[in-house]
ZANU-222544 format. One line per field, with one value per residue (C-alpha): x negated, y negated, z. Coordinates in steps of 0.001 Angstrom, whole numbers, plus 500000, padded with zeros to 6 digits. Example, Ala and Ser with C-alpha at 12.3 -4.5 7.8 and 13.67 -1.06 7.14 Angstrom:
<nodes>
xx	[487700_486330]
yy	[504500_501060]
zz	[507800_507140]
</nodes>
This chain:
<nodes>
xx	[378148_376492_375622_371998_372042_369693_368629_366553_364628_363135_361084_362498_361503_358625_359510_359456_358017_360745_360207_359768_362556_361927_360627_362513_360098_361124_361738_358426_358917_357953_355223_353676_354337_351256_349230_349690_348684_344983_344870_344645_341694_341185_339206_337636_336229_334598_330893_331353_328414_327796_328050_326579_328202_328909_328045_330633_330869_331721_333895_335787_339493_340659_344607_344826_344071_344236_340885_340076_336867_336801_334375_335878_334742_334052_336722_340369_340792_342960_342536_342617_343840_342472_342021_345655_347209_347644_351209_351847_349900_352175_355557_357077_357073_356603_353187_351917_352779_350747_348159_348011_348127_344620_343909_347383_345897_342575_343649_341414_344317_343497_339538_339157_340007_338828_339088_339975_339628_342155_343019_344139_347738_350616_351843_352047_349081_347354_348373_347859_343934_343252_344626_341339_339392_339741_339966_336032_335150_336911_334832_331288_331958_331831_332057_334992_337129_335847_337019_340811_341029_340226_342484_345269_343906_343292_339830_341579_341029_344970_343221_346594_346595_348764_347449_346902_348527_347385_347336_350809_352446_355021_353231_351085_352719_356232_356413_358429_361563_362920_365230_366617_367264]
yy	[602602_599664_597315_595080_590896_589401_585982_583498_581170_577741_574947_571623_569275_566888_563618_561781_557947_555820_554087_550460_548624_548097_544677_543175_540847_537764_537680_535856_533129_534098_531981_533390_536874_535514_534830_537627_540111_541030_543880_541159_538743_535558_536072_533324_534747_537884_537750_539506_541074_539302_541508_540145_540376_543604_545149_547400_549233_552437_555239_558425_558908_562118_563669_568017_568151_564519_562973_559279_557607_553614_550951_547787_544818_541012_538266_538227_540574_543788_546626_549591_553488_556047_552952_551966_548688_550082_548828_550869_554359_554207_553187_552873_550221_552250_553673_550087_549134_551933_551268_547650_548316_547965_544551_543204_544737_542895_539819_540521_541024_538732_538778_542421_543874_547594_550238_554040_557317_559779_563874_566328_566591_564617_560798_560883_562282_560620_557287_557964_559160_555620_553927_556109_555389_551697_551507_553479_550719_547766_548989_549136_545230_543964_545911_543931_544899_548705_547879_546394_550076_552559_550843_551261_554754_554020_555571_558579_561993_563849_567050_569074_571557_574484_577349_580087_583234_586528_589742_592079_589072_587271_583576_582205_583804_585016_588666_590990_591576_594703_596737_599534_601884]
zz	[979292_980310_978218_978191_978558_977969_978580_976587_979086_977523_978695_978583_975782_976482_977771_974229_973790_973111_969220_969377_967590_963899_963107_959887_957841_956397_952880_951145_948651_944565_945739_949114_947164_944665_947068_949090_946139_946822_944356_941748_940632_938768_935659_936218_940083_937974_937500_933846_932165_929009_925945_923156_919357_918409_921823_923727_926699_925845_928200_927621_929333_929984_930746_930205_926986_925378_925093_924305_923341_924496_922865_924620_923242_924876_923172_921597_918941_917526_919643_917581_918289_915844_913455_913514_915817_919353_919431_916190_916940_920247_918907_922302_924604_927604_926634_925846_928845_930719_928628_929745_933414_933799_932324_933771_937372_937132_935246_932240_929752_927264_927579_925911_923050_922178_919676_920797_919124_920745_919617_921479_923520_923036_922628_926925_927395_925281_926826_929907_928837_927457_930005_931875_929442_929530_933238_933621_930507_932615_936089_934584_934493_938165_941524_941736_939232_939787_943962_942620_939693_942596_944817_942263_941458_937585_938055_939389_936653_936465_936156_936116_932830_931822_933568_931095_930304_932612_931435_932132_932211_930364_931228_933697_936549_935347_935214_932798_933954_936201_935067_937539_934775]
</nodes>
């Protein structure tokens, strides 16, 4: 009985490009690393549109189901979620601080104040669907500070939502279990 070999022939690899050696860069000084920050303006460089007393620009945010309506107003003042303090409607730090992102991006943090309504999906969600909100209301004010929001994808809709339940199924997608017998 004679048995079969058999042999695998292969091509040699391509010649590859040899990598250029990696170029360290110099640690920047607190100050070079300010001026070296493009994604930020001076709110003084922003050609604002003047809103008038009692005028607002008004946007709506969006996150799977959380919804948030925006009137952003011109000045210093109490900005307002579903008509309580925005530091006290989200208790935690963290969601203040996403919430802020925008103005602290574009420099504008203490010339607007606004007042929200939000419903729908959780604290998180929430959140993150005023921070939209107030990032659309923040770009209708120069090109500028729509160019530096886009950049740092703040304009950006997370359209991700909980895919809903199929028929013969247990969820989404999860099927009932097998059982042999």
């Amino acid at each position: 009985m004679a048995t079969k070999t058999t042999t695998k022939i292969s091509k040699a690899p391509a010649a590859r490009k040899p990598k250029a050696p990696a170029v360290k860069k110099h640690a920047a000084t607190p100050a070079a690393k300010k001026e070296a920050a493009p994604e930020q303006i001076v709110p003084a460089a922003v050609e604002k549109k003047a809103l008038g007393k009692g005028k607002y620009i008004f946007a709506t945010g969006r996150r799977k189901t959380a919804i948030a309506n925006v009137r952003m107003f011109e000045g210093k003042g109490d900005s307002l979620v579903n008509k309580l303090p925005a530091e006290k409607y989200f208790s935690y730090e963290f969601f203040w601080e996403e919430i802020k992102q925008p103005f602290e991006t574009t420099g504008l943090l203490n010339n607007y104040h606004f007042t929200a309504h939000v419903s729908g999906g959780g604290h998180h969600a929430q959140a993150q669907a005023l921070r939209h909100g107030l990032s659309i209301a923040l770009s209708k004010i120069s090109e500028e500070v729509r160019r530096i929001l886009k950049k740092n994808d703040f304009l950006t809709r997370d359209d991700r939502k909980k895919e809903r339940k199929k028929p013969g199924l247990k969820r989404a997608r999860r099927s009932p279990q097998w059982a042999k017998r």
